[in-house]
Each structure stands twice: as structure tokens, then as C-alpha cells.
C-alpha positions in Angstrom: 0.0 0.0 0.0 2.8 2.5 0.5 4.3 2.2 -3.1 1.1 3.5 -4.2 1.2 6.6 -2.1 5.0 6.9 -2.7 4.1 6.6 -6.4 0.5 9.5 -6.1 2.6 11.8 -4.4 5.9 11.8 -7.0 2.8 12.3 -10.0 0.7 15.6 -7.9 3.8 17.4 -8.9 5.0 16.6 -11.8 1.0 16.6 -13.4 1.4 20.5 -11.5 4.6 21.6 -13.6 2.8 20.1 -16.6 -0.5 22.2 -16.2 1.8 25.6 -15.4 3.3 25.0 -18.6 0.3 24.4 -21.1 -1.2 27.2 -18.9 1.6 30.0 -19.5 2.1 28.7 -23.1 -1.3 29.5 -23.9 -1.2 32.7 -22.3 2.1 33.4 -24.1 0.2 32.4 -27.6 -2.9 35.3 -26.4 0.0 37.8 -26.0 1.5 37.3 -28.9 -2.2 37.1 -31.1 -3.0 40.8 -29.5 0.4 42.1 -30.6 -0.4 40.8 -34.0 -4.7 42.2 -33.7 -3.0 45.4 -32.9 -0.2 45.2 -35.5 -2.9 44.6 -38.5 -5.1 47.8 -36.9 -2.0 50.1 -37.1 -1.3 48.5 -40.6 -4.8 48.7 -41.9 -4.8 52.6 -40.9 -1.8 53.5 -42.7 -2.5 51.7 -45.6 0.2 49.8 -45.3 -1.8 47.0 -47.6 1.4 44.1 -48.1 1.9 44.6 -44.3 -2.0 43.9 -43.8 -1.4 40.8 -46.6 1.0 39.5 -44.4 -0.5 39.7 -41.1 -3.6 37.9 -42.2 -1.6 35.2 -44.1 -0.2 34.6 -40.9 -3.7 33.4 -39.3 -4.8 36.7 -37.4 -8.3 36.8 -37.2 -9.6 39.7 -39.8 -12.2 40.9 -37.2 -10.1 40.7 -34.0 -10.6 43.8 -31.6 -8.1 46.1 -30.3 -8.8 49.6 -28.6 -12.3 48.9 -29.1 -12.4 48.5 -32.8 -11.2 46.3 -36.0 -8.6 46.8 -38.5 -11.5 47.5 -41.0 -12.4 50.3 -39.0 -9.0 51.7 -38.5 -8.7 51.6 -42.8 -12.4 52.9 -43.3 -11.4 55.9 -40.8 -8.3 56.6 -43.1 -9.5 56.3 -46.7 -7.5 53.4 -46.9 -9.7 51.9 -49.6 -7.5 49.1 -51.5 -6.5 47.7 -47.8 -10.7 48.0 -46.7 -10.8 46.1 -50.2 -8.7 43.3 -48.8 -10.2 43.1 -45.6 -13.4 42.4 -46.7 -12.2 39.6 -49.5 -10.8 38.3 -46.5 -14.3 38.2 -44.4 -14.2 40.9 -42.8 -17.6 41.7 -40.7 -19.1 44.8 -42.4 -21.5 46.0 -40.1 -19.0 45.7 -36.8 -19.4 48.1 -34.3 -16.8 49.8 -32.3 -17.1 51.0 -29.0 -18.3 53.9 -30.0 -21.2 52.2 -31.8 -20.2 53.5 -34.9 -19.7 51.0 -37.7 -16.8 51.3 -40.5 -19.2 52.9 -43.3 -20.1 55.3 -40.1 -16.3 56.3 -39.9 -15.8 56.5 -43.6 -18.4 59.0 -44.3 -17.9 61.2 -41.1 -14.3 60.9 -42.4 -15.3 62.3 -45.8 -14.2 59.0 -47.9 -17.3 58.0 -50.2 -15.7 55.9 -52.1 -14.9 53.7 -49.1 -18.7 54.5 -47.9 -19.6 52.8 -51.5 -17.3 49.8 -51.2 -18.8 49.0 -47.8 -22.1 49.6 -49.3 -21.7 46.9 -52.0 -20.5 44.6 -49.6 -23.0 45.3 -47.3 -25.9 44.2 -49.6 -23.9 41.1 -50.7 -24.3 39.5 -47.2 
């Protein structure tokens, strides 16, 4: 009966160092996915498209959030049509909300960019 206790109490630990590990390797992987959400934002707002390209090819989620909003409404805020192009080819949400409540074709026309206002348009009656 001993060599089983002997045995239960040499495992407690070890099964503890393995569950730290999965545990601060997936937190490791959220860091580094919410440096990558917020690198495609500051991308998608300075039409920075190939950086945007990349990014995405790199299995960042196009509608992730950071500072309360997507990369789509970062590049509808800045005119950035060709990379608001590419972000909705790449399924990109249209009618997201920030937390302002205002949705990318909301920040595209109070920007004064109707040609993005008309892309988001199109794609909004596709869906």
C-alpha cells in the first residue's frame, strides 16, 4: 500500500509543472495574437496593404478587436480603400461596431471618404 502513495505523491507534482506550462504557453500564444490584432489595426490605418497581406496570411483573425475597434475600422477611418478592399475579401464583418457604436461605413463618411462609404455599401448588400 505504500508504493502507491509513494508513487501518487511523485505524479501531484509533476501533473502541476505540466498544467503551469500548457497554462503560460497558452497565455504566451494570447499575448502574442493581441500584438499581432493590434499590428494589423496600425497597418490597416496607414495603408500599409502588403503589411495587412501579411498579417492575415499569418492566421490573425480579420475581425479581431483592439482599442475597441477592427482593422477594417481603423482603414475605413483613413481612406485606406485598397487595404478596406482586402479586408473584406478576406471576411471581414461589415456592419461591426466599435465602442463607439459607430460602424466602419459610419467612420468612412464622417471621415469624408465615399468611395470607401460605397465599397462598404456593395458589400453590405452582398451579405
Amino acid at each position: 500500500m505504500r508504493s502507491k502513495h509513494v508513487h501518487c505523491t511523485m505524479i501531484m507534482p509533476l501533473l502541476l509543472i505540466m498544467v503551469l506550462a500548457v497554462w503560460q504557453a497558452g497565455a504566451a500564444m494570447a499575448a502574442n495574437n493581441d500584438d499581432m490584432s493590434r499590428d494589423l489595426i496600425r497597418a490597416a490605418g496607414s495603408c500599409r496593404i502588403d503589411e495587412v497581406r501579411n498579417i492575415l496570411n499569418q492566421g490573425v483573425d480579420v475581425d479581431s478587436y483592439a482599442w475597441g475597434e477592427t482593422a477594417l475600422h481603423n482603414a475605413a477611418r483613413h481612406g485606406c480603400e485598397n487595404v478596406v478592399y482586402l479586408l473584406l475579401q478576406s471576411g471581414a464583418y461589415v456592419d461591426s461596431k466599435n465602442h463607439d457604436g459607430n460602424t466602419p461605413m459610419d467612420l468612412a463618411r464622417q471621415s469624408g471618404y465615399p468611395n470607401v462609404v460605397n465599397l462598404l455599401h456593395r458589400y453590405q448588400r452582398v451579405r
